[in-house]
BASE-175086 format. One record per residue (C-alpha): residue number from 1; x, y, z. Coordinates in steps of 0.001 Angstrom, whole numbers, plus 500000, padded with zeros to 6 digits. Layout:
! residues N
PT  num      c1      c2      c3
PT  NUM       X       Y       Z
...
//
This chain:
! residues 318
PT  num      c1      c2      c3
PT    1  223324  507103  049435
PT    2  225889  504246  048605
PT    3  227540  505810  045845
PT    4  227348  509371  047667
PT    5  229559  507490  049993
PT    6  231391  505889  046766
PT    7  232167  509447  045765
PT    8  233381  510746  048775
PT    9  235396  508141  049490
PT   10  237384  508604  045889
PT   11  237394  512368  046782
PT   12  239549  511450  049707
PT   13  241323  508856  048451
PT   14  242649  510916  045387
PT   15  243310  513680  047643
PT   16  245195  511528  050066
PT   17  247388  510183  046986
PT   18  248292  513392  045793
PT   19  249421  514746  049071
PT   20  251366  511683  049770
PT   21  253072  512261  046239
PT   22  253252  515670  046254
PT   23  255079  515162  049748
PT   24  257471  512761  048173
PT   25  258122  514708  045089
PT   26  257832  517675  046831
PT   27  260962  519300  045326
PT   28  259833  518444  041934
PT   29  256616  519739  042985
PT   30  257901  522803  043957
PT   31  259965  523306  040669
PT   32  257027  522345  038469
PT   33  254770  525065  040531
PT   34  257353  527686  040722
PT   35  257893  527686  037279
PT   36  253880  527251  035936
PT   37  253932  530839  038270
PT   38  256547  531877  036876
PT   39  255171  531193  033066
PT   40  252184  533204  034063
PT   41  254275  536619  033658
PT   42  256632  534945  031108
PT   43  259507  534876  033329
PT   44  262365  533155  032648
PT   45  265030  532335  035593
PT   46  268636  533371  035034
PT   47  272132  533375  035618
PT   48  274872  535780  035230
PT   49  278280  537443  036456
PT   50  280150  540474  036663
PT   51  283444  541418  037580
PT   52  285038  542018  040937
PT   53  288072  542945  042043
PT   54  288700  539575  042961
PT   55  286687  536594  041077
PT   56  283548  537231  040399
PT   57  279990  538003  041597
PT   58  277245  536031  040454
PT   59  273631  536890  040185
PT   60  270390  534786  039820
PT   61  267534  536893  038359
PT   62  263552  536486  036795
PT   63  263081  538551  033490
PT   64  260198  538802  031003
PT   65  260829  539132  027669
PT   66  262003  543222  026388
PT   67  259023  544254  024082
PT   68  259445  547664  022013
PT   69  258895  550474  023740
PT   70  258898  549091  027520
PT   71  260561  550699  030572
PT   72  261938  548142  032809
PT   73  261507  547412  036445
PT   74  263543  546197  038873
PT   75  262314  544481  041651
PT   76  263841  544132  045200
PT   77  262421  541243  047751
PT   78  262967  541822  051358
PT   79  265299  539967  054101
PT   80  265186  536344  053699
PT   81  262712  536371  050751
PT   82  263588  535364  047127
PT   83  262902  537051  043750
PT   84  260202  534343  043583
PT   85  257978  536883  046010
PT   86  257180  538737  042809
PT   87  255534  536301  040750
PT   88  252070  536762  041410
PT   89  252453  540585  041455
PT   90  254304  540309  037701
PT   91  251505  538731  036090
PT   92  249752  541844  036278
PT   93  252616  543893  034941
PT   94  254740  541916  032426
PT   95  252720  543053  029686
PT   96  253030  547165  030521
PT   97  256515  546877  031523
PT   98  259937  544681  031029
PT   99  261037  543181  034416
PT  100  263525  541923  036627
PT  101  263096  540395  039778
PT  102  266753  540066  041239
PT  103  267980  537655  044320
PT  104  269854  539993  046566
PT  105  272652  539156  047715
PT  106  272746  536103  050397
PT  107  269673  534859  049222
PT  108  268146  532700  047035
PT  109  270330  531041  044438
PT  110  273467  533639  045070
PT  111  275989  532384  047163
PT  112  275984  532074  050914
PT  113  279350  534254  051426
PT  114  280028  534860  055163
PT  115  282965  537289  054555
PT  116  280621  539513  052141
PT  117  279439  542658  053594
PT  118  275183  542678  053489
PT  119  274985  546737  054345
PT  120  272156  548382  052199
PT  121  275298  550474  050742
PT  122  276542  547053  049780
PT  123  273290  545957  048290
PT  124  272804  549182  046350
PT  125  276304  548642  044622
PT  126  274770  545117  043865
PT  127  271693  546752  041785
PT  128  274560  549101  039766
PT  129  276446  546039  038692
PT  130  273738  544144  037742
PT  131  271961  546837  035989
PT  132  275250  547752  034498
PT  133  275846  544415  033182
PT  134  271898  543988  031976
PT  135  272767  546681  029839
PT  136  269529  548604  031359
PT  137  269884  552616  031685
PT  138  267041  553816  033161
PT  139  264763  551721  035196
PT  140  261435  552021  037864
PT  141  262422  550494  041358
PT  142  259902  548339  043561
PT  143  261226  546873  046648
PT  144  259729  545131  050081
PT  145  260993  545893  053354
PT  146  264946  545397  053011
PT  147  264323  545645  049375
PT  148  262278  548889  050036
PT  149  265548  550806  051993
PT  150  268103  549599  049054
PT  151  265121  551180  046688
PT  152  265357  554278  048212
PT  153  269342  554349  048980
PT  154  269610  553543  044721
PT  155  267054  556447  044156
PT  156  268650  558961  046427
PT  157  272815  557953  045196
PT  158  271656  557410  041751
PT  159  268813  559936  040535
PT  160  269841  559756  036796
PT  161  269084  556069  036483
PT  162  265602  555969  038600
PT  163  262411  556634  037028
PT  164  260545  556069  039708
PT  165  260067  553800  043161
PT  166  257251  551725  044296
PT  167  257953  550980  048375
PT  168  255821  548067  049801
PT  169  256680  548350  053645
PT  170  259363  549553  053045
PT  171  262582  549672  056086
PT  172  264276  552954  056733
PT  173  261969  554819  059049
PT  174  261171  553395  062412
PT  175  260299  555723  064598
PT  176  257353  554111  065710
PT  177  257814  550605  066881
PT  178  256586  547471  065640
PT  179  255723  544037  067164
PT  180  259034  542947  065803
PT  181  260783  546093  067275
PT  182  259278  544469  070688
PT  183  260531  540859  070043
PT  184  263933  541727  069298
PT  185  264441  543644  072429
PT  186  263664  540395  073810
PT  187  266290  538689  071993
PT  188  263704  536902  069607
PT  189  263911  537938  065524
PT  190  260220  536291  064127
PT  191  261709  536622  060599
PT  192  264434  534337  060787
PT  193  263579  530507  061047
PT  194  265975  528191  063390
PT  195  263778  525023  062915
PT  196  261837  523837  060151
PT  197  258612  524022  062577
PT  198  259430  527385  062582
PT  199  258159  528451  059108
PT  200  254317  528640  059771
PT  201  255182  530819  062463
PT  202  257574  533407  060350
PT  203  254311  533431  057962
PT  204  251909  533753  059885
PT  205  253759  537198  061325
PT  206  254371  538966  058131
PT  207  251057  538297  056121
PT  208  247507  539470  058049
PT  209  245800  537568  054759
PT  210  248340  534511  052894
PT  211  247245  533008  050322
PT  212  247170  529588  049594
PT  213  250420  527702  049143
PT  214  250256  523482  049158
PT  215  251480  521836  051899
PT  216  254306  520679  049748
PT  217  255455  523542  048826
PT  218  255339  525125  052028
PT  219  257577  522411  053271
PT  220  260406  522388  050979
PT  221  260499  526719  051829
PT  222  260500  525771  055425
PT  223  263074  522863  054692
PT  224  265166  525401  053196
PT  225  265040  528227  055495
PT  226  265933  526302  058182
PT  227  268560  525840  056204
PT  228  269870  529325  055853
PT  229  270031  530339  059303
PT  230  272854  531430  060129
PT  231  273435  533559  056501
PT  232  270442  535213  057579
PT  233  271375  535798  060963
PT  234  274669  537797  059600
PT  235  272842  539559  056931
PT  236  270211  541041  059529
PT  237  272991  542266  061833
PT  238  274341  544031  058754
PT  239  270744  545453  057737
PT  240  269642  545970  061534
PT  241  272987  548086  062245
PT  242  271574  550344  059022
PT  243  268613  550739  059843
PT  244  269397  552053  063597
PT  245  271471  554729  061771
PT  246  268271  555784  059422
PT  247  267924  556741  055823
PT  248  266014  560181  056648
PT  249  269067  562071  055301
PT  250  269211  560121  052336
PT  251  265264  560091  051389
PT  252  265341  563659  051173
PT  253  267721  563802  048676
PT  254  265469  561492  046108
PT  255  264335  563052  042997
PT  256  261918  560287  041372
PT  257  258367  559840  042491
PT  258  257595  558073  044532
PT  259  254874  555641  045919
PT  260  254427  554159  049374
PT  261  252336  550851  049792
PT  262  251808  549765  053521
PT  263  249961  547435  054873
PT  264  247697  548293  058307
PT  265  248346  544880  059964
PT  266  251989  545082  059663
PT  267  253832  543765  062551
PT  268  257358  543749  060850
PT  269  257593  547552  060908
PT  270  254936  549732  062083
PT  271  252234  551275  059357
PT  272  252094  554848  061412
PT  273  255578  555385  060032
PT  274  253856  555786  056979
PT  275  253627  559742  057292
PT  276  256820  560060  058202
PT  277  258300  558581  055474
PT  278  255983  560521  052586
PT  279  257245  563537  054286
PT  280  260953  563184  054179
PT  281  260826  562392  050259
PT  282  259907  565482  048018
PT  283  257502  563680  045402
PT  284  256116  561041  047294
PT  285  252280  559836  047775
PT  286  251346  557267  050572
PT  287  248255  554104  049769
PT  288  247571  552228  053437
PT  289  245995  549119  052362
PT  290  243218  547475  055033
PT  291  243643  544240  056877
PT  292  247206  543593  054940
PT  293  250282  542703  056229
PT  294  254000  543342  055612
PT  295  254083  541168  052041
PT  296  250956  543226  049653
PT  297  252961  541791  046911
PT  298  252031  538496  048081
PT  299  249245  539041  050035
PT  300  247061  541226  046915
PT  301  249215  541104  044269
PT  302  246684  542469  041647
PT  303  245686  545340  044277
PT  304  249353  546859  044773
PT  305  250322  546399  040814
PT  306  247300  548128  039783
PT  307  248598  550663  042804
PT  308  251795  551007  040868
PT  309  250502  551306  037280
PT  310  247577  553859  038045
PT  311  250846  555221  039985
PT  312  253393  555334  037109
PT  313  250769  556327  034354
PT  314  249227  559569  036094
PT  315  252953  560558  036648
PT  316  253417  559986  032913
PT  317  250637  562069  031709
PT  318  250934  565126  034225
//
């Protein structure tokens, strides 16, 4: 019984140390983790520029190595994510396909720019630039949410470039209201955080089942949203004011197939507009996922990637 108690008491001892230095460390923490993630679909994080009229832009991106032979994908996070939200769902692609998981702009490592316009139009020209200066032609599209509309604007404006687009909750249809759609007529947004304490809360709304992310780490993401309030408050008055004029116009004018990923415990935008959404694009098909929120990618990462590769290889061999 005595050393029972001897062992337990290590057990909680060590694990008392290591949050305590985790905690302290936390960014370092947070680094080291990122990037052993990141390793996991041999992604390496980058930096680049291209040319404006004025200056220059600058992008921060994830891409795997370019084996023979692979198509490319580029993926799209949604508002007030980071091109980190595709780690987990990479490791289950990197070796099928060549990818790049892009900040948008306003978030993550680009540059807070409060005169920069953050319309999906905007955003779209963003992808053309970068792909343009990637050197990458042709190229499959996933996108979340925000990331999901800018998808399906860059499918519909540019056909000849898009092989195909994977839409995980995707914003542009809203028809049928959401929790959110409720909150914000009350003048609260859950996906923007004004206080650190905040955080949990913005989580716990968009994922129905999160997985597990140290207490560490989950502070230095709450530490820095907090931080990015008010760049996310502009950016979702551009996106909001886009989304209240629609994209049904534009999704019926997309040529590449198309697949729709939606989780049935979404309460960022509502799951029933699902069908409505299928419908308006010529070559789509629709996958409701049970007991999922509005982040599958993060939620069942191997689940929606094996969506989009059964996906992308039965449109390959029909």
């Amino acid at each position: 019984m005595k050393k029972l108690l001897l062992c337990f008491s290590l057990v909680i001892a060590a694990a008392t140390s290591f949050h305590l230095v985790s905690n302290q460390y936390r960014y370092e923490f947070y680094d080291w983790a990122i990037g052993f993630e990141a390793s996991q679909a041999e992604l390496e994080s980058k930096t680049s520029s291209y040319k404006l009229e004025q200056g220059q832009q600058d992008f921060a991106y994830l891409e795997s190595p370019k084996r023979a032979d692979q198509e490319s994908i580029i993926m799209l996070h949604g508002f007030s994510a980071t091109k980190e939200h595709w780690l987990r769902f990479s490791s289950h692609l990197y070796k099928q396909y060549h990818i790049i998981a892009l900040d948008l702009l306003g978030h993550g490592e680009n540059k807070q720019d409060f005169s920069q316009s953050y319309s999906v139009e905007s955003q779209v020209e963003y992808i053309r630039q970068v792909a343009l200066k990637l050197g990458v032609d042709k190229f499959h599209l996933v996108g979340n949410s925000m990331g999901g509309a800018i998808s399906s604007l860059y499918a519909a404006t540019h056909p000849q470039q898009v092989l195909s687009a994977t839409l995980i909750s995707p914003a542009g249809v809203h028809d049928i209201p959401s929790k959110m759609d409720e909150l914000l007529k009350e003048g609260i947004n859950p996906l923007v955080t004004i206080k650190e304490e905040d955080f949990d809360d913005v989580m716990e709304f968009v994922m129905e089942a999160p997985p597990f992310i140290p207490a560490a780490i989950t502070r230095v993401e709450a530490e820095r949203a907090a931080s990015r309030t008010k760049i996310n408050q502009l950016i979702f008055e551009d996106l909001h004011a886009d989304m209240e004029k629609g994209l049904e116009e534009n999704l019926k004018q997309i040529q590449a197939p198309v697949l729709i990923i939606w989780g049935d415990h979404d309460r960022a935008i509502n799951v029933a507009n699902i069908d409505k959404y299928a419908a308006l694009i010529p070559n789509a098909q629709k996958l409701v996922l049970t007991d999922i929120g509005h982040l599958a990618m993060i939620e069942v990462p191997k689940v929606s990637a094996q969506a989009m590769i059964d996906f992308l290889q039965a449109k390959k061999s029909s």
